[in-house]
N, C-alpha and C positions, 0 to 999 in steps of 0.2 A: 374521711371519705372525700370532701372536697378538694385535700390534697391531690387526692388518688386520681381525681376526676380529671385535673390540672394538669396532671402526669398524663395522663393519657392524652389527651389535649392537643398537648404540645409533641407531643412522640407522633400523632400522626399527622401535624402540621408539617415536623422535621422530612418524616416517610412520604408526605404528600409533595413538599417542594423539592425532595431528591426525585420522583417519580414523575414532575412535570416539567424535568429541566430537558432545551430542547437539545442540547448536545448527547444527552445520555438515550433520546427515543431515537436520537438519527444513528449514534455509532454503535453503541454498547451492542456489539455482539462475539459474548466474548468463547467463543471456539475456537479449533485449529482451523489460522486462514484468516482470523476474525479481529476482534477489536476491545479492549475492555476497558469502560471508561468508569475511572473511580476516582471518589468524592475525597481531595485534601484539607477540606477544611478553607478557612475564611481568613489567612494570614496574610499579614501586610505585603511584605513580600512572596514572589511566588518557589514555592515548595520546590527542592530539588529529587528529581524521582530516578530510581534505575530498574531496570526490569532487566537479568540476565548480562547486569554488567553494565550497558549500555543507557544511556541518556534516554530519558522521553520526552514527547511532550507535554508540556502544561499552559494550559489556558485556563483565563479566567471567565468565569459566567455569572454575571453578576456579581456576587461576595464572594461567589466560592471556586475555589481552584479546582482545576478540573485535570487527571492524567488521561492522555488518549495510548493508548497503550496496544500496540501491534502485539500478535500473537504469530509465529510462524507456524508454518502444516506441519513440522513436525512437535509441538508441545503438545503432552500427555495430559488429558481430560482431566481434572481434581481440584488440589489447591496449586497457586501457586504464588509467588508471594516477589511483591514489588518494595526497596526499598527507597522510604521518604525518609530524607534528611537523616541518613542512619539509622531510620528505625524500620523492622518489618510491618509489611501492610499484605496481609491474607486478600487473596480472592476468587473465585471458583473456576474451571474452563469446561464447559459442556462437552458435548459431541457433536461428529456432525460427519456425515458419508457423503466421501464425494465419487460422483461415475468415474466409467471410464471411457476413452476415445482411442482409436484406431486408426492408423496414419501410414499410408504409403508412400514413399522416396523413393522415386528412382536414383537421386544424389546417391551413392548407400554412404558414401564418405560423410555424410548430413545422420548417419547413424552411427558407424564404425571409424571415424578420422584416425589417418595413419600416422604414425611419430612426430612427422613437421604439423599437421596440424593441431595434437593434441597440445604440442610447445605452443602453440599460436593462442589456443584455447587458454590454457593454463595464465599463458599474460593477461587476455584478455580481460578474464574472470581478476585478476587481482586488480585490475585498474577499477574494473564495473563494484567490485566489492568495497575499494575504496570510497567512491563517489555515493555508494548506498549509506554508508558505517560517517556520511559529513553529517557536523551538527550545527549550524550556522542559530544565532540568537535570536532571529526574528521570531514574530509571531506570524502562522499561515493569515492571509487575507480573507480568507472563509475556509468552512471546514465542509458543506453541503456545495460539491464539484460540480462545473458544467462536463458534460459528455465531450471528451475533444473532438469528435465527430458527430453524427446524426447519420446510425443506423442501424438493424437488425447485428445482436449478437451471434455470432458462429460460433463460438467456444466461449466458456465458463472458465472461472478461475476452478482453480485446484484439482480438475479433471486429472486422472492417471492415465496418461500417454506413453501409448505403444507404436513404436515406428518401426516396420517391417517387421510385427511380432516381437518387436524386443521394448521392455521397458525402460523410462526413462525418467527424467527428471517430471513431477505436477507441475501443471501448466500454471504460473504465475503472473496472469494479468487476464483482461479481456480482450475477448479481440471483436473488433466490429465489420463487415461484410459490408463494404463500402468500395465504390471504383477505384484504380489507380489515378492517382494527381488528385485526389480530396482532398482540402486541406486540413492540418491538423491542430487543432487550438491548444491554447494550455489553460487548465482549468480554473484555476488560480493565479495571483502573480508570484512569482518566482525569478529566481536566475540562472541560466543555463551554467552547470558544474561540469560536464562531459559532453562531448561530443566525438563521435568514434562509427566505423566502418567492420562490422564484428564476425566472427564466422558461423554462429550460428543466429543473432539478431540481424547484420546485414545492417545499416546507415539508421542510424540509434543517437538519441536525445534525454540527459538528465536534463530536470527541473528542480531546484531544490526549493522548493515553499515555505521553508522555517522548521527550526529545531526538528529534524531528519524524517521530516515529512517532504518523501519524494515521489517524483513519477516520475519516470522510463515511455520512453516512444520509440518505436525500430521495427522494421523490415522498411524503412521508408524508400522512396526511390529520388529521396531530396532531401539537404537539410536547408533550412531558410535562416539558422541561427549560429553564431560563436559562443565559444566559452567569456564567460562574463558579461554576455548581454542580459539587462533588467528586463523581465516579463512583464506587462498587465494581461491580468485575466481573458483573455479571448485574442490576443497575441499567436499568429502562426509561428509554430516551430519548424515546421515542415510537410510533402507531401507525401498521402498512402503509398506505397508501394509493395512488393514483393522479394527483398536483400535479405539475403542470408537464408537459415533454414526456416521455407516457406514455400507452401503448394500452391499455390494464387496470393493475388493483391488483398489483403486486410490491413487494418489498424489494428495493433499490438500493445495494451495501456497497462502498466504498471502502475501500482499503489505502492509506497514502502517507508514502515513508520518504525524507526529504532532497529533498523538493519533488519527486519520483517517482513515479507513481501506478504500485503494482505489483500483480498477481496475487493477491488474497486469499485465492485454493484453495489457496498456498503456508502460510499460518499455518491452515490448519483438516487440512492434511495430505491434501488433493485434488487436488492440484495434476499438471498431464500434461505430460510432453514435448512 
């Protein structure tokens, strides 16, 4: 019995300081859109993880290594399984319903783009998908983001948008309801990897903050940065504007962890079920 008693003890000391770790109450949500942050263990060096091929990141939290793990909208609710150092590592993805939004363009080319622009699209997206899919070695400077802006949310991430009635890609950032020429911060330190003038984001900003934890900025009506300028946290990248496909002046904020684009209400501590 003492044994037993021992056992138990320690199994919920274990269960207790998985459950009190602050990386895991701030990120771990792990849905489509969402974030799953799972426990590697206490090894000297830090663990190499892949989830769907790709690199993740890992931090350490005190003794223990920590994977932060991007989910994209499209991954099916169940198991799914991250591989450490060649071995499988199981772990769950819930659910989660996202609304929908309704969007009118008089652009309609900003719905329907005709052959030259679709060839314009098509580059674009494989430069943008490059700059998403970099894994640079650092470790992020914090993982709990400043807001690049200061203000009332207009749209949610992952909403199902309809423009002139026709569907389209889920809305993959947040966008903040802020005047034209606000400035826009970078949450984190990071390095500028792109910079670009796009047809449907309009004068757009990576940031790359460490091992493929990035943010994206665009419809700006300014950039204030180049490729390979070093960020500190609260560093203008540029100003709000209105570029590319866009009905008014907002701020447009990307999250993207292991070629994932996920919910940014998650790192500012806003984030809903």
């Amino acid at each position: 019995m003492p044994r037993l008693l021992a056992f138990t003890l320690l199994l919920c000391v274990s269960l207790g300081a998985q459950a009190d770790s602050y990386i895991t109450r701030l990120l771990n949500k792990p849905v489509p859109g969402g974030v799953a942050v799972i426990d590697l263990g206490n090894a000297t060096q830090p663990p190499k993880a892949l989830y769907d091929g790709k690199p993740v990141l890992v931090v350490r939290e005190q003794q223990t290594w920590r994977a932060i793990v991007g989910l994209p909208l499209t991954v099916k609710p169940g198991q799914q399984t991250l591989s450490v150092g060649g071995q499988a590592r199981s772990f769950t993805v819930g659910s989660k319903q996202y609304p929908e939004q309704r969007i009118t363009l008089k652009n309609t080319r900003q719905v329907n783009p005709n052959p030259a622009d679709i060839k314009r699209i098509d580059a674009e997206l494989a430069e943008q998908l490059r700059a998403y899919r970099s894994f640079s070695p650092g470790t992020p400077s914090n993982l709990l983001l400043d807001k690049p802006v200061n203000g009332p949310l207009s749209s949610k991430f992952g909403v199902r948008r309809f423009f002139n009635g026709e569907e389209r890609n889920p809305h993959s950032g947040l966008d903040f309801a802020v005047p034209a020429g606000t400035p826009i911060k970078t949450p984190a330190n990071g390095k500028v990897i792109l910079v670009g003038n796009y047809f449907f984001n309009g004068n757009t900003v990576f940031v790359d903050h460490g091992q493929g934890f990035i943010s994206m900025f665009c419809h700006m009506s300014k950039i204030d940065v180049k490729v390979g300028d070093n960020l500190t946290r609260g560093n203008v990248v540029g100003r709000v504007g209105a570029t590319g496909r866009a009905t008014g002046p907002h701020m447009h904020w990307n999250v993207s962890l292991n070629d994932a684009r996920v919910d940014p209400a998650i790192f500012i501590g806003a984030f809903q079920p």
